[in-house]
ZANUSE-172631 format. One record per residue (C-alpha): residue number from 1; x, y, z; residue in three letters. Coordinates in steps of 0.001 Angstrom, whole numbers, plus 500000, padded with zeros to 6 digits. Example, Ala and Ser with C-alpha at 12.3 -4.5 7.8 and 13.67 -1.06 7.14 Angstrom:
BEGIN
+------+--------+--------+--------+------+
: resi :   east :  north :     up : resn :
+------+--------+--------+--------+------+
:    1 : 512300 : 495500 : 507800 :  ALA :
:    2 : 513670 : 498940 : 507140 :  SER :
+------+--------+--------+--------+------+
END
This chain:
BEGIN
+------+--------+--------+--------+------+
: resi :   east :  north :     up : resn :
+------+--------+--------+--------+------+
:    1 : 490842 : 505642 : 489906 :  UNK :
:    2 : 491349 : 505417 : 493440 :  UNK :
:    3 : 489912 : 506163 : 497068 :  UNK :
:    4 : 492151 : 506736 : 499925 :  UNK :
:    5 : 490434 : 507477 : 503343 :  UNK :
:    6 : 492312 : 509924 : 506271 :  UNK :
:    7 : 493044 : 508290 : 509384 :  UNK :
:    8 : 490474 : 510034 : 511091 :  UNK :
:    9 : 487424 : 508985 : 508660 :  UNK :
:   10 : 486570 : 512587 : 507649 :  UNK :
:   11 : 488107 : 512967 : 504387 :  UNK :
:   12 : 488318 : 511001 : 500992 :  UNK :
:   13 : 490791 : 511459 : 498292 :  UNK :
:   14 : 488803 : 510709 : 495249 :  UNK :
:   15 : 492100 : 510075 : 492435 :  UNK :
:   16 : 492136 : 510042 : 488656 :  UNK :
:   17 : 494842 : 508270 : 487007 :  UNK :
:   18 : 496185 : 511411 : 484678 :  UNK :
:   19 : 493489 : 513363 : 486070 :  UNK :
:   20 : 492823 : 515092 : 488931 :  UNK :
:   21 : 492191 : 514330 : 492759 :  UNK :
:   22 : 489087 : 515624 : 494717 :  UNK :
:   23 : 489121 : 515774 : 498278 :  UNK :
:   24 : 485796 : 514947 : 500265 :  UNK :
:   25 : 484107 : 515663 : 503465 :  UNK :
:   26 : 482883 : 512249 : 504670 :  UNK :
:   27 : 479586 : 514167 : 506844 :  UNK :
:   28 : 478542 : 517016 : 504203 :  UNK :
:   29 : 479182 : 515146 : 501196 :  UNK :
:   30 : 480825 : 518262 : 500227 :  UNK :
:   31 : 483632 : 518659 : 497492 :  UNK :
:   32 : 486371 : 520902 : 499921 :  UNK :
:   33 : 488920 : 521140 : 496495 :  UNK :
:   34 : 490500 : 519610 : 493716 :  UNK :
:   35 : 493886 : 519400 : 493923 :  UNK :
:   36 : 496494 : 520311 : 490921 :  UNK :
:   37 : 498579 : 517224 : 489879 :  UNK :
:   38 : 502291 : 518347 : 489202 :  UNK :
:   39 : 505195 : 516093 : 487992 :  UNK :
:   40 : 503067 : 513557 : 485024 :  UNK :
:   41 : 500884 : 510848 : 485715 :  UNK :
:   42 : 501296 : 509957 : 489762 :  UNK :
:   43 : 500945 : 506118 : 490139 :  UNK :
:   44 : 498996 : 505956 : 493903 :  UNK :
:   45 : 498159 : 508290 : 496721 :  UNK :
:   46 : 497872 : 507973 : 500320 :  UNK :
:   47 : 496920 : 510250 : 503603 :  UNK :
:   48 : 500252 : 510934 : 505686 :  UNK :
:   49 : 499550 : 509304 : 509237 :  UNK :
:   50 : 498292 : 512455 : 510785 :  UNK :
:   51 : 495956 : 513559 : 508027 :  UNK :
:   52 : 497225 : 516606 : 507552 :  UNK :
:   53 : 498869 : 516055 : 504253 :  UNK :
:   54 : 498386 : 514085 : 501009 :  UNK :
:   55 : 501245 : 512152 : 499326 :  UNK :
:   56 : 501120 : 510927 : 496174 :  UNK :
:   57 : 503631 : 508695 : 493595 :  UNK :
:   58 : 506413 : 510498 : 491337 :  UNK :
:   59 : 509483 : 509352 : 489796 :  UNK :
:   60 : 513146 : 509795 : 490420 :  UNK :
:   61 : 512627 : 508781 : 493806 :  UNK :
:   62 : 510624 : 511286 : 495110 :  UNK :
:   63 : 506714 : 511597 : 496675 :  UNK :
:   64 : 504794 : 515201 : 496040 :  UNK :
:   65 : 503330 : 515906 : 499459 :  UNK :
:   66 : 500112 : 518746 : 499425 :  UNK :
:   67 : 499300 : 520578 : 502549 :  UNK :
:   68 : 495911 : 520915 : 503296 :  UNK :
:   69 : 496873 : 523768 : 505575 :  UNK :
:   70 : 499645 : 526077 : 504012 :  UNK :
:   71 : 497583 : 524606 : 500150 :  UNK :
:   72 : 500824 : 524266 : 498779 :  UNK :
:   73 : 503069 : 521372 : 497266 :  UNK :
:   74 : 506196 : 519954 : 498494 :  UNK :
:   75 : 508358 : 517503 : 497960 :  UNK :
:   76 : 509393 : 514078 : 499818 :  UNK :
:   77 : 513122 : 512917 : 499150 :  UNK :
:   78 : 514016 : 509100 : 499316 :  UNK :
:   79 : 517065 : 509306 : 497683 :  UNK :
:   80 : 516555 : 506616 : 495829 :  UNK :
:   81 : 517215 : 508570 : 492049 :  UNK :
:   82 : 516992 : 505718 : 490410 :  UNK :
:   83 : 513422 : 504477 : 491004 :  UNK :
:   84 : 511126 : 504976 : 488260 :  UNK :
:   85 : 508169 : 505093 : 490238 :  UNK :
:   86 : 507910 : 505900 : 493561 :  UNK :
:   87 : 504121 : 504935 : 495067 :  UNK :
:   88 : 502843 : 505585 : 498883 :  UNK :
:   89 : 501435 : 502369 : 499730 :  UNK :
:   90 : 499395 : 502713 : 503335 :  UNK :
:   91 : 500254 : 504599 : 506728 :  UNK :
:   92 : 500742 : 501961 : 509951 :  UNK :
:   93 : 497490 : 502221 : 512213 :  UNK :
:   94 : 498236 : 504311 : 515549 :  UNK :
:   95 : 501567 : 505358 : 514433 :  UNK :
:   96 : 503727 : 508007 : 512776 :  UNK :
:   97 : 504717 : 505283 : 510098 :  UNK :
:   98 : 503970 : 504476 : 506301 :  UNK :
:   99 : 505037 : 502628 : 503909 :  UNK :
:  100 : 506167 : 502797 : 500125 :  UNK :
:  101 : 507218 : 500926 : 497335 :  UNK :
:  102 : 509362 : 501827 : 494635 :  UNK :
:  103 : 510102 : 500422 : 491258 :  UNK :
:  104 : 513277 : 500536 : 489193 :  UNK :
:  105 : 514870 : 498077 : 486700 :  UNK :
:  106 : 516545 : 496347 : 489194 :  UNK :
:  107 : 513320 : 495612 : 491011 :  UNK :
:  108 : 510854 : 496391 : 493608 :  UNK :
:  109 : 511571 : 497792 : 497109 :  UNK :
:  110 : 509461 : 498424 : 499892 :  UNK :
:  111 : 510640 : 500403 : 502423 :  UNK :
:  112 : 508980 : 501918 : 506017 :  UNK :
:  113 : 509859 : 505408 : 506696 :  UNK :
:  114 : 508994 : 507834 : 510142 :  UNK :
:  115 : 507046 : 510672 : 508238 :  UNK :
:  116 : 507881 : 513249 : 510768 :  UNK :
:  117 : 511350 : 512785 : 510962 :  UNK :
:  118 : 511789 : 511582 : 507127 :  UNK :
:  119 : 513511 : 508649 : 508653 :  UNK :
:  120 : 514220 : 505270 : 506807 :  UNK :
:  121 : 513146 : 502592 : 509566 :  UNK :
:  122 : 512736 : 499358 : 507168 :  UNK :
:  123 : 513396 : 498245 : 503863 :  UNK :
:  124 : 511948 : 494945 : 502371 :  UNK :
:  125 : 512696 : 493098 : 498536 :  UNK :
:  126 : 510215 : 492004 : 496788 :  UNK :
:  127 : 510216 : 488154 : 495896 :  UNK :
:  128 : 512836 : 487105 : 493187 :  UNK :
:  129 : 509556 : 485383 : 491691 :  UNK :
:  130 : 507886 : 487175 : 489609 :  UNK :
:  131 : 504644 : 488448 : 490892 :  UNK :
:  132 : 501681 : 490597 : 489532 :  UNK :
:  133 : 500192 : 492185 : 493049 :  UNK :
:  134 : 500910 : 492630 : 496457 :  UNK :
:  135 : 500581 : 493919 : 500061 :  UNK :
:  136 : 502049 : 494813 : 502824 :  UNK :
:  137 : 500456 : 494029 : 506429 :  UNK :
:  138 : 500721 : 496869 : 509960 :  UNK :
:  139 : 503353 : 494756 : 510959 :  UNK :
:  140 : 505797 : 494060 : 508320 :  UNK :
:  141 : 504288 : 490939 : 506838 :  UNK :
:  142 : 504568 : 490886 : 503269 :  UNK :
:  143 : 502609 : 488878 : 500627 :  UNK :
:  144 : 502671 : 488751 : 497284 :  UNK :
:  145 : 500224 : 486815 : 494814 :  UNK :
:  146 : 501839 : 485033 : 491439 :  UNK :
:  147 : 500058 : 484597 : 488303 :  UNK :
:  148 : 500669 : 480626 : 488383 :  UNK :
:  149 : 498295 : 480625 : 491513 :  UNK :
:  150 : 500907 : 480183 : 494187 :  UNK :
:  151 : 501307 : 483257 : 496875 :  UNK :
:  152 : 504677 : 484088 : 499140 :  UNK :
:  153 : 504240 : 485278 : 502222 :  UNK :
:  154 : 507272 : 486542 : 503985 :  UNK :
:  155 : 507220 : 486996 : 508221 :  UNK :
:  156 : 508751 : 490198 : 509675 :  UNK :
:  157 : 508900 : 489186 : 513062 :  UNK :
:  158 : 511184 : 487263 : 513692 :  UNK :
:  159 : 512548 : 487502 : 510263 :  UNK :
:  160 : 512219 : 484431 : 507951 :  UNK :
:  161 : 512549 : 482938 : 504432 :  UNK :
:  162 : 510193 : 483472 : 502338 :  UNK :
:  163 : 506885 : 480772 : 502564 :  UNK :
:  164 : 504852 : 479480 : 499096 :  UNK :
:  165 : 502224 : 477845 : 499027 :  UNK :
:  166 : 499146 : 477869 : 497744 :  UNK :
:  167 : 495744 : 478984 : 498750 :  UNK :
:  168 : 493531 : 478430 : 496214 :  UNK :
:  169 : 492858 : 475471 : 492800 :  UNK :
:  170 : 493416 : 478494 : 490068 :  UNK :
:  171 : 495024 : 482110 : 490410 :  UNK :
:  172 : 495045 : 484396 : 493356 :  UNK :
:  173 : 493468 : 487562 : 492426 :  UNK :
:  174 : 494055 : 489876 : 495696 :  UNK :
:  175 : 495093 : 489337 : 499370 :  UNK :
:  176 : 494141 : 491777 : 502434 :  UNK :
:  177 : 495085 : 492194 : 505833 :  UNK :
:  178 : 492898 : 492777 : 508962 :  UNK :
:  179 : 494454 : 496407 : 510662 :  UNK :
:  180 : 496133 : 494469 : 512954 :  UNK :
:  181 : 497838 : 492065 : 510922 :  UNK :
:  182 : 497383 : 488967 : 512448 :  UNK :
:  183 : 494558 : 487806 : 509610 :  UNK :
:  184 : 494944 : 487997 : 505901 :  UNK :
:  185 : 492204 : 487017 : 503354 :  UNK :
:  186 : 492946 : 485656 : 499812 :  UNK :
:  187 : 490685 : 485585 : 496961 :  UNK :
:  188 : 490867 : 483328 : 494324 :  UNK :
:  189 : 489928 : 482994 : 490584 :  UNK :
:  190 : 487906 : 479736 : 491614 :  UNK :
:  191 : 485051 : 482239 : 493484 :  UNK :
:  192 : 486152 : 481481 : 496671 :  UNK :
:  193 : 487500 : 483386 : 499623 :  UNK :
:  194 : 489634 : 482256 : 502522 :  UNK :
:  195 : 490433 : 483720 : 505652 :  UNK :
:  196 : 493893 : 482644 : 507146 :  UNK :
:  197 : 496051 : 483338 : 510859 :  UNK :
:  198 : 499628 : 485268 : 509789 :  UNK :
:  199 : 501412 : 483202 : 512037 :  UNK :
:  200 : 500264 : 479506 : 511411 :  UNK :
:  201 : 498714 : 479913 : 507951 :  UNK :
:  202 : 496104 : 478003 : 509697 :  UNK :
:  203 : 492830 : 478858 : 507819 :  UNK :
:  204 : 489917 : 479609 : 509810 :  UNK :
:  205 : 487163 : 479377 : 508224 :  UNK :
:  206 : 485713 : 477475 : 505531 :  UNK :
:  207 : 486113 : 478643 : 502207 :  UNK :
:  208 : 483430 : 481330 : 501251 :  UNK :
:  209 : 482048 : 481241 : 497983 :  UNK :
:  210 : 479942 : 483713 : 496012 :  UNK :
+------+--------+--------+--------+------+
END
């Protein structure tokens, strides 16, 4: 399953793949509902930037978008009908932004849209290489781990090629960003975590094993 937390830190979207998803109050403890899952088996779900609606994956294209207010479904049209999975990824700190990615068989695409407005701002391939996980950083930096231990990391401002190289001895298992974006931390299958700066790839710290 997954947790997602609202922007303002006072709800938490407790999800079950094929199941359910329970929303939370963060100072009762209280269950406030359980919402209804239409569509199948959603792949991810995320708070829209202003908390006041939950999105979460579908196919064809498409996100299902509840209303904690009006309690109601709706839907949220990318036009992309030929994605097989369409998942909300994370909403941009301090903005009206999010992003998603969606899957088809000619790839994955991550694209930044202006929830309000249901406006396409940004869209970003995924790596020709084939890769197992991935993130996407406040600012447009993507990264994406392979499973032969090397990890691409692709600038968004200004633009640039994609960068490999390779963090750790063995495998990458997960990368994270700081909200800001101008950190990201990589952890390896060798028990060791490193902390690195976006722009230099300049690690900081010593590597932190566990």
């Amino acid at each position: 399953g997954l947790l997602r937390l609202s922007p303002d830190s006072r709800r938490i979207a407790a999800f079950r793949f094929g199941g359910e998803c329970s929303i939370w109050d963060m100072d009762t403890g209280k269950k406030l509902e359980t919402l209804p899952l239409p569509g199948g088996v959603p792949g991810n779900c995320q708070f829209s930037p202003d908390g006041k609606q939950l999105l979460v994956g579908a196919p064809s294209g498409k996100l299902r978008v509840w209303d904690f207010e009006l309690k109601s479904w709706s839907e949220f049209d990318t036009g992309r009908a030929n994605a097989d999975y369409t998942w909300p990824l994370f909403y941009v700190p301090g903005t009206n932004l999010f992003w998603l990615q969606q899957a088809s068989r000619a790839g994955v695409q991550f694209d930044l849209w202006q929830f309000d407005g249901r406006r396409l701002v940004r869209e970003l391939a995924a790596p020709t290489k084939p890769f197992w996980s991935c993130n996407v950083s406040s600012r447009g930096d993507f990264a994406a781990i392979h499973s032969d231990g090397s990890f691409t990391f692709q600038k968004s401002s200004p633009p640039s090629a994609q960068t490999n190289f390779w963090p750790h001895r063995r495998g990458v298992l997960d990368v994270t960003f700081t909200p800001d974006g101008s950190l990201f931390a990589t952890a390896g299958d060798d028990g060791s975590a490193r902390l690195w700066e976006a722009d230099t790839f300049h690690e900081i710290l010593p590597a932190l094993k566990g």
